[in-house]
C-alpha positions as CSV (number, residue, x, y, z in Angstrom):
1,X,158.2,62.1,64.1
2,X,157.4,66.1,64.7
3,X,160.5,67.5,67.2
4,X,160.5,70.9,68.6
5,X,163.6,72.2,70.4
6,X,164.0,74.8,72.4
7,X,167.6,76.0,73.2
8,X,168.9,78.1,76.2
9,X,172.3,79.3,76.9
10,X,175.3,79.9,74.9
11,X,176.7,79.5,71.4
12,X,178.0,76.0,72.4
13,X,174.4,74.8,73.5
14,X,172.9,76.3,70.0
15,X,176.2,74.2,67.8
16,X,174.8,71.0,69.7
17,X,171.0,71.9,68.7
18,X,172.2,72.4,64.9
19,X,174.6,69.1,65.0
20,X,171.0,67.4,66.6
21,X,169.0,68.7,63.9
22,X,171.1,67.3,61.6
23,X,171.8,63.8,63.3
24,X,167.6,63.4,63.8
25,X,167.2,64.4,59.9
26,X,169.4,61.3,59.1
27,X,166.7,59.3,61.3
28,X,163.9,60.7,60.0
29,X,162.8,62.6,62.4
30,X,161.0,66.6,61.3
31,X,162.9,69.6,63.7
32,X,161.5,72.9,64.1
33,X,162.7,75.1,66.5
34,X,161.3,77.6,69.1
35,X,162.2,81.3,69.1
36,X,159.7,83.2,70.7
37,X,157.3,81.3,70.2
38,X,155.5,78.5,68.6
39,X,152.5,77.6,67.2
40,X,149.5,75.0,69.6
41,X,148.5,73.6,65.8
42,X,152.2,72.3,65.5
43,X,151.5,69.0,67.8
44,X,154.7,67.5,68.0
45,X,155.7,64.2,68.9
46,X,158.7,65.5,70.6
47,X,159.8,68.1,72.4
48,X,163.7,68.3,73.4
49,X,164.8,71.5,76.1
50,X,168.5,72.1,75.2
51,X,169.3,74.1,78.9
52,X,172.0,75.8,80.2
53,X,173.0,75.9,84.2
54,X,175.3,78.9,84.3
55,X,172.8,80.8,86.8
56,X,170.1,80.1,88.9
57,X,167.7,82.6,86.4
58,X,168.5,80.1,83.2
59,X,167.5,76.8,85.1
60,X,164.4,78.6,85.8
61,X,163.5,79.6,82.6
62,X,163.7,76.6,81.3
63,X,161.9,75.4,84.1
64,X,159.2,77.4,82.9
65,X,159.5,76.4,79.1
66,X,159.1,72.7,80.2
67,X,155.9,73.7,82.6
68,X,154.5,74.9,79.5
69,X,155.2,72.4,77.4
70,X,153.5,69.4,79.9
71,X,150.4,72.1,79.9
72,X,150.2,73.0,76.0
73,X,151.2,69.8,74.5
74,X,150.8,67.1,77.2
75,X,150.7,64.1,74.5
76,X,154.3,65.0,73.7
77,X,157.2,63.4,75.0
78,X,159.3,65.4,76.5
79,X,163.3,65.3,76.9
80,X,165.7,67.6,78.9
81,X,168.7,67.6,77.6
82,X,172.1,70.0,78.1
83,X,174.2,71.0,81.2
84,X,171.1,71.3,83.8
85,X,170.5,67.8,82.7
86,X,174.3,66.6,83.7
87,X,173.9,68.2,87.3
88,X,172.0,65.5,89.6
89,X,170.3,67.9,92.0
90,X,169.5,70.3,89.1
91,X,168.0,67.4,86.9
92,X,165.8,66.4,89.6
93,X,163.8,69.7,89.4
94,X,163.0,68.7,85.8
95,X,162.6,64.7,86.2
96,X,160.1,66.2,89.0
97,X,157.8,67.5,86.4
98,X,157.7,64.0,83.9
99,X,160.9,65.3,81.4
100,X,163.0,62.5,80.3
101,X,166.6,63.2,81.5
102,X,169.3,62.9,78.9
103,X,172.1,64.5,79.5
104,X,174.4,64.7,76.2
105,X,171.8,65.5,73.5
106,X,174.5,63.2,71.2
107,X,172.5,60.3,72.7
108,X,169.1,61.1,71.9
109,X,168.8,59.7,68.1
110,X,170.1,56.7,69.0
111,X,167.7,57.2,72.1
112,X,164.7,57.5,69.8
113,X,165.6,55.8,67.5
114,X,164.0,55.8,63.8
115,X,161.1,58.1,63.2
116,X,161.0,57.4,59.1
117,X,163.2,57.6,55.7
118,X,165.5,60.0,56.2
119,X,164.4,64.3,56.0
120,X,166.6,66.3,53.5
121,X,167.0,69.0,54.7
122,X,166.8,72.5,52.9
123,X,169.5,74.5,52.0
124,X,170.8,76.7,55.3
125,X,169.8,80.4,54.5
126,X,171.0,81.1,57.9
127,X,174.3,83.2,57.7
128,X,176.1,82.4,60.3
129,X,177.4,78.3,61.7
130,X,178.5,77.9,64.9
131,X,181.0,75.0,64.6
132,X,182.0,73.5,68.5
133,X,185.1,72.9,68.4
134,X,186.1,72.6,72.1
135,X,184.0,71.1,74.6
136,X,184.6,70.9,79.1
137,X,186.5,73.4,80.8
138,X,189.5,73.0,83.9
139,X,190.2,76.5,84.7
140,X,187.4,75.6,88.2
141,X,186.1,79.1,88.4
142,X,184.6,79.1,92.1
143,X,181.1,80.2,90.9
144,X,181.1,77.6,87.7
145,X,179.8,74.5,87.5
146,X,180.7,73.8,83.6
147,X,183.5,72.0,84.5
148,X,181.8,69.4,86.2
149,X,179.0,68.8,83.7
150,X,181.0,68.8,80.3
151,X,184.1,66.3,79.7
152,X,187.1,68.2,78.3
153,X,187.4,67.5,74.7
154,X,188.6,68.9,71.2
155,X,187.3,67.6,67.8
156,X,190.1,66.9,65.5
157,X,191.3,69.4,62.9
158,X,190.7,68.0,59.8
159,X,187.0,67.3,61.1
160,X,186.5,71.0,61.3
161,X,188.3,72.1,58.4
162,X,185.9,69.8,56.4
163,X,183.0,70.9,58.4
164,X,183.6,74.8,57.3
165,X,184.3,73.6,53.9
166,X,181.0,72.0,53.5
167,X,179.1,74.9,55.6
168,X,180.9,77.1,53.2
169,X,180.2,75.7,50.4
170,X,177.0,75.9,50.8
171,X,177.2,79.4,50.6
172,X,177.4,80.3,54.6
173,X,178.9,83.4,54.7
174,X,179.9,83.8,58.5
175,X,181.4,80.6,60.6
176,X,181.6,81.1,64.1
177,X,183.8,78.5,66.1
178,X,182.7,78.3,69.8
179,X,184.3,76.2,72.8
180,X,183.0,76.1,76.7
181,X,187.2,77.4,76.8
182,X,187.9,78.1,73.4
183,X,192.1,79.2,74.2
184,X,191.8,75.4,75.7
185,X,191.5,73.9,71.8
186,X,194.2,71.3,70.9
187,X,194.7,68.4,68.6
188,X,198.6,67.4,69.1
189,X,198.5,64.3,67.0
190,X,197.7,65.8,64.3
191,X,199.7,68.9,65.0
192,X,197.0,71.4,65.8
193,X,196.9,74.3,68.6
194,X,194.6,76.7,68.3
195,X,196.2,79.5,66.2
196,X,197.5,76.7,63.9
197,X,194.0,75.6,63.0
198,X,192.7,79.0,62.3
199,X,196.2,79.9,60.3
200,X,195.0,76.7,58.1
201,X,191.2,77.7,58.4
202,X,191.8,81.1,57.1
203,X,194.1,80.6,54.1
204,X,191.4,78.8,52.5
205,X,188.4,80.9,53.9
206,X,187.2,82.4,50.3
207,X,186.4,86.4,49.7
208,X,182.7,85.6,50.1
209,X,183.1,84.0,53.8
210,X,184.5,85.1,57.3
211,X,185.4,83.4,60.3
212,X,184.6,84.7,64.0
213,X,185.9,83.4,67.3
214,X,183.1,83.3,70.2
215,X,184.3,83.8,73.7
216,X,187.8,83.6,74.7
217,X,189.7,83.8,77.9
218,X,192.1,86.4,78.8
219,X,194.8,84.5,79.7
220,X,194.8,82.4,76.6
221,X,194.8,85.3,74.1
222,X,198.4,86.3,73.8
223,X,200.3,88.5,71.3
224,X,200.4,85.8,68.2
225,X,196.1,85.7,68.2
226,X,196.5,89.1,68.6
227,X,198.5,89.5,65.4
228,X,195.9,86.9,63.0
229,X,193.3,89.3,63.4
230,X,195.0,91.7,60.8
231,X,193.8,89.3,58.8
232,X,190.9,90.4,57.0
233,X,188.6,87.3,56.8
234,X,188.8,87.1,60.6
235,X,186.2,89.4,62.0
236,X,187.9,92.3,64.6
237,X,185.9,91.0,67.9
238,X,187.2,89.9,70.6
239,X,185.0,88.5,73.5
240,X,186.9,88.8,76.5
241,X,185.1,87.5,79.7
242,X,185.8,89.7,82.5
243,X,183.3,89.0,85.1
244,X,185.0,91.7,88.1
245,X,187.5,94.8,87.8
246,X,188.3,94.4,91.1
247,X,191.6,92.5,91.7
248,X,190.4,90.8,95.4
249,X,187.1,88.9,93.9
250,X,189.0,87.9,90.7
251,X,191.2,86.0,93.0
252,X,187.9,85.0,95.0
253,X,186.7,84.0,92.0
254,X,189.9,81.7,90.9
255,X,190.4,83.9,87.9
256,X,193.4,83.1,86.1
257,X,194.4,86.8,85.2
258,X,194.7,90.2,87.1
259,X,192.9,93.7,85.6
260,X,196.1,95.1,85.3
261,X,196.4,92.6,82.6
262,X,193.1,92.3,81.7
263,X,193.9,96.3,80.7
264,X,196.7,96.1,79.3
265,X,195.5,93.0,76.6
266,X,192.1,95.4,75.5
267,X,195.0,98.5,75.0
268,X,196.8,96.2,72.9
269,X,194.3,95.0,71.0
270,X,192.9,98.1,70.4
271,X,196.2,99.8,69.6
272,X,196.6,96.9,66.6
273,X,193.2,97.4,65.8
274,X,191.5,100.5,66.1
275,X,188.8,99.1,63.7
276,X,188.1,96.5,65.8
277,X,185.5,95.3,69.2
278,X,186.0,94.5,72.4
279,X,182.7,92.6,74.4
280,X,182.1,91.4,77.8
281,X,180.4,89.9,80.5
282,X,180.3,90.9,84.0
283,X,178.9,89.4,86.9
284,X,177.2,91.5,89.8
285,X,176.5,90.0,92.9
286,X,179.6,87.6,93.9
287,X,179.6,86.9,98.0
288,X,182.7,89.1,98.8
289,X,182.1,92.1,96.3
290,X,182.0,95.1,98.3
291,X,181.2,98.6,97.1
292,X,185.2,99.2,96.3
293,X,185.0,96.0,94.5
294,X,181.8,97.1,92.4
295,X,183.3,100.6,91.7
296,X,186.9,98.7,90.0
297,X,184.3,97.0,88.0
298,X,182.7,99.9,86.9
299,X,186.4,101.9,86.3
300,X,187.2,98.8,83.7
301,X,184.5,99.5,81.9
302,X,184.8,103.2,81.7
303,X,188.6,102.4,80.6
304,X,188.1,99.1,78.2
305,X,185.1,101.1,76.4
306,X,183.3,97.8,75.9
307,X,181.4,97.9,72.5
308,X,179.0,95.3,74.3
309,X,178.4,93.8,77.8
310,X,176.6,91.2,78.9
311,X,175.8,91.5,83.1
312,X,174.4,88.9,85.2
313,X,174.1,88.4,88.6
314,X,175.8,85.4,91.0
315,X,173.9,82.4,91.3
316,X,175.2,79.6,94.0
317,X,175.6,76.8,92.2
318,X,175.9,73.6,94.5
319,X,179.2,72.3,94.4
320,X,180.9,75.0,93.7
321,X,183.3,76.2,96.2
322,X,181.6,79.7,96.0
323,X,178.5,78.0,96.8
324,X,179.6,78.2,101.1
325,X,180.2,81.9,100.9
326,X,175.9,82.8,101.1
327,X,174.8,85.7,99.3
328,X,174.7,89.4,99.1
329,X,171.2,91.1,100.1
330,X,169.5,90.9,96.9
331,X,168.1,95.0,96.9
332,X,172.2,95.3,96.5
333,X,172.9,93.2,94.3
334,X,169.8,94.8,92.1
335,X,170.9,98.1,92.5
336,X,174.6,97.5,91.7
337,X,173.0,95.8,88.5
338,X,171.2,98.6,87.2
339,X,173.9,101.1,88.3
340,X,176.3,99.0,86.0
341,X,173.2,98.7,83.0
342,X,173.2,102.5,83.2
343,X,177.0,102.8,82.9
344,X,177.6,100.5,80.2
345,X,174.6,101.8,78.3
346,X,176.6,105.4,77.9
347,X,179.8,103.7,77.5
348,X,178.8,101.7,74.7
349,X,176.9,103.9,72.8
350,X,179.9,106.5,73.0
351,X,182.1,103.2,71.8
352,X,179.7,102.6,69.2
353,X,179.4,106.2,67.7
354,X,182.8,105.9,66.1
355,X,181.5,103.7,63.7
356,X,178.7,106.4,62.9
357,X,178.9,107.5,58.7
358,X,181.2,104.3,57.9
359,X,181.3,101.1,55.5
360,X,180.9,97.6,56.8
361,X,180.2,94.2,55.4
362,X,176.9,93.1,57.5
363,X,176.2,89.4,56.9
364,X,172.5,89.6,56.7
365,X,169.9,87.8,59.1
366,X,165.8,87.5,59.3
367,X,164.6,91.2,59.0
368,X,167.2,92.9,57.1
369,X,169.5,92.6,60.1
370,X,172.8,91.2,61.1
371,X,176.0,91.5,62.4
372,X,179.2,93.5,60.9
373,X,182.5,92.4,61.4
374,X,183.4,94.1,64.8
375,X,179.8,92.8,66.2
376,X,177.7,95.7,65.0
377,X,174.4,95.1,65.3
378,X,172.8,96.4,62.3
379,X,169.7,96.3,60.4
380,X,168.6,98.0,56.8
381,X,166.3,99.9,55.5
382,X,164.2,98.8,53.3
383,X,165.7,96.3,51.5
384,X,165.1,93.5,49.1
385,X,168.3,91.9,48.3
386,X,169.5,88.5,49.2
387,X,171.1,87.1,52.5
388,X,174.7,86.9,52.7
389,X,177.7,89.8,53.5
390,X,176.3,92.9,52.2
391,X,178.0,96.5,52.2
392,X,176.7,99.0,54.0
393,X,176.4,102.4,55.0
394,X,175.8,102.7,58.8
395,X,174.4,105.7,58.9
396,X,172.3,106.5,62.4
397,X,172.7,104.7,66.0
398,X,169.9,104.2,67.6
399,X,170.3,102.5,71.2
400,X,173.0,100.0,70.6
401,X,171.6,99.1,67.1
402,X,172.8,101.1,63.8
403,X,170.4,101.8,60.8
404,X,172.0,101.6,57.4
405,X,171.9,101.5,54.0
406,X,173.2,98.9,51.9
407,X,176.0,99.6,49.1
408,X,177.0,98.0,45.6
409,X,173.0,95.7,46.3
């Protein structure tokens, strides 16, 4: 049968899409997925929404995406699958509309069952895996409701040793691992913690590949993951989430860290690698922020020179315990927001600029763009060469995204 899968949300949501892909290939099922759009002569037989529930604005989106599918291909089955699919009340809104509710999309080819011989499936040209390695979270942030939709769990370390091998092998050049709480990885029988696994992952890793960690939490980064980043197949980026600056709603929000130390980890990172990126995400918006609180927020960033942020607003999420504090007037909350996108607009371009007239290795995407190893967004002039980790010259920055030139093609 013809599947298309749409995917919202983070890197964990897009590592369960890929393992899907593969699992429905080995039923014989055909995947496409949906970027920006799709073709009406594609007629699938299937269409699966991968969601995310972090905020009130990504339920809705998909909301949207499914409203379109019913109206565009209403022969199609359609399945809802992901973390707005493990919430009750939140599933409802899409079982409202005819979507088949199935909450962890490692059910759905059994669910469907056999759709013909198994599909080979070509080569990955893509250059960069994410490979989940954590799933479930118990940190209870007040405004999250991950930790009641995804069971804690960690895949075992040989599992995703072999897994990079074989992605690797294949000539992938950048492997991302990605967790819901990435610092929360362990596999104790078989004598894994976190750093262990990527000491193992790394010695191995050959010249032509690189590893990169997704988010991590403050309080799990300490001076010994700090240290492995010298090493030079682990890509200098750190995603930090920081959500507030201000000291009174990170304890509203049941953060497990302070900015004072928040600080002082970016200034130590930075200090062992000048070379290197620090990213973000902020939240605007949460019940007790006041204007002090918004202005801390806005000192971080001005301090931690964020390469990148990522800013949302607070959504109540029902059953969260931040879900009985209401709201701030949303004309606040909106002005804060584009306040902030104004700020870290100028603070990350002057972060950026230092990169301006050097060499990276950019592993190379659709369009002659990609990533570099500290998360520079890059893409090339004209250029003909193959995908993979290329060299090259960044030579201009233009908003937040650097033209270059590539080296030794």
């Amino acid at each position: 049968m013809r599947v298309l899968i749409k995917t919202f949300g983070c890197k964990v949501n897009y590592a369960d899409t890929e393992a899907l892909v593969c699992a429905l290939a080995k039923y014989g099922h055909q995947c496409s997925h949906v970027s920006s759009g799709w073709s009406k002569a594609a007629q699938p037989d299937i269409i699966i929404v991968n969601t995310c529930a972090v905020t009130a604005g990504a339920v809705k989106k998909a909301r949207q995406f499914e409203r379109r599918c019913l109206r565009e291909f209403p022969q199609a089955r359609l399945i809802v699958t992901g973390c707005a699919a493990r919430e009750e009340s939140i599933a409802s809104q899409f079982a409202s509309l005819g979507a088949a509710i199935l909450g962890n999309p490692d059910s759905i080819p059994d669910e469907l069952g056999q759709g013909g011989s198994p599909v080979s499936i070509p080569p990955d040209t893509r250059t960069r895996r994410f490979i989940k390695i954590q799933d479930g979270c118990n940190s209870f942030c007040a405004y999250c409701i991950i930790p009641y939709v995804r069971p804690m769990e960690c895949k075992p370390g040989e599992q995703v040793i072999a897994e990079i091998a074989e992605n690797v092998d294949a000539g992938t050049p950048e492997i991302v691992l990605c967790g819901i709480n990435l610092g929360l990885y362990s596999d104790p029988d078989n004598g894994y913690s976190l750093i262990q696994l990527l000491q193992r992952v790394l010695k191995a890793l050959p010249e032509s590949s690189r590893l990169r960690l997704s988010s991590i939490e403050p309080e799990h980064v300490k001076d010994e993951l700090l240290e492995l980043f010298s090493h030079p197949r682990l890509c200098p980026h750190l995603h930090l989430p920081l959500q507030s600056g201000s000291d009174s709603v990170l304890a509203a929000m049941r953060r497990k860290y302070d900015s004072a130390y928040y600080r002082s980890l970016v200034g130590k990172f930075r200090k062992l690698h000048p070379a290197a990126a620090v990213t973000t995400d902020l939240m605007v918006g949460f019940p007790t922020e006041t204007e002090d609180d918004f202005e801390a927020t806005c000192e971080m960033v001005r301090a931690c020179a964020f390469e990148r942020v990522h800013i949302f607003r607070f959504s109540t999420r029902p059953g969260t315990s931040a879900s009985d504090l209401g709201q701030l007037q949303s004309a606040v909350v909106s002005r804060r927001q584009e306040e902030l996108r104004v700020l870290c607009r100028l603070v990350t371009s002057e972060a950026l600029s230092r990169f301006v007239g050097k060499e990276c290795e950019v592993a190379i995407e659709d369009n002659a763009c990609g990533y570099g190893e500290a998360y520079q967004r890059v893409c090339l002039k004209p250029y003909s060469g193959v995908s993979g980790l290329v060299a090259v010259s960044l030579d201009a920055l233009e908003g937040d995204v650097f033209k270059g030139t590539a080296l030794r093609v």
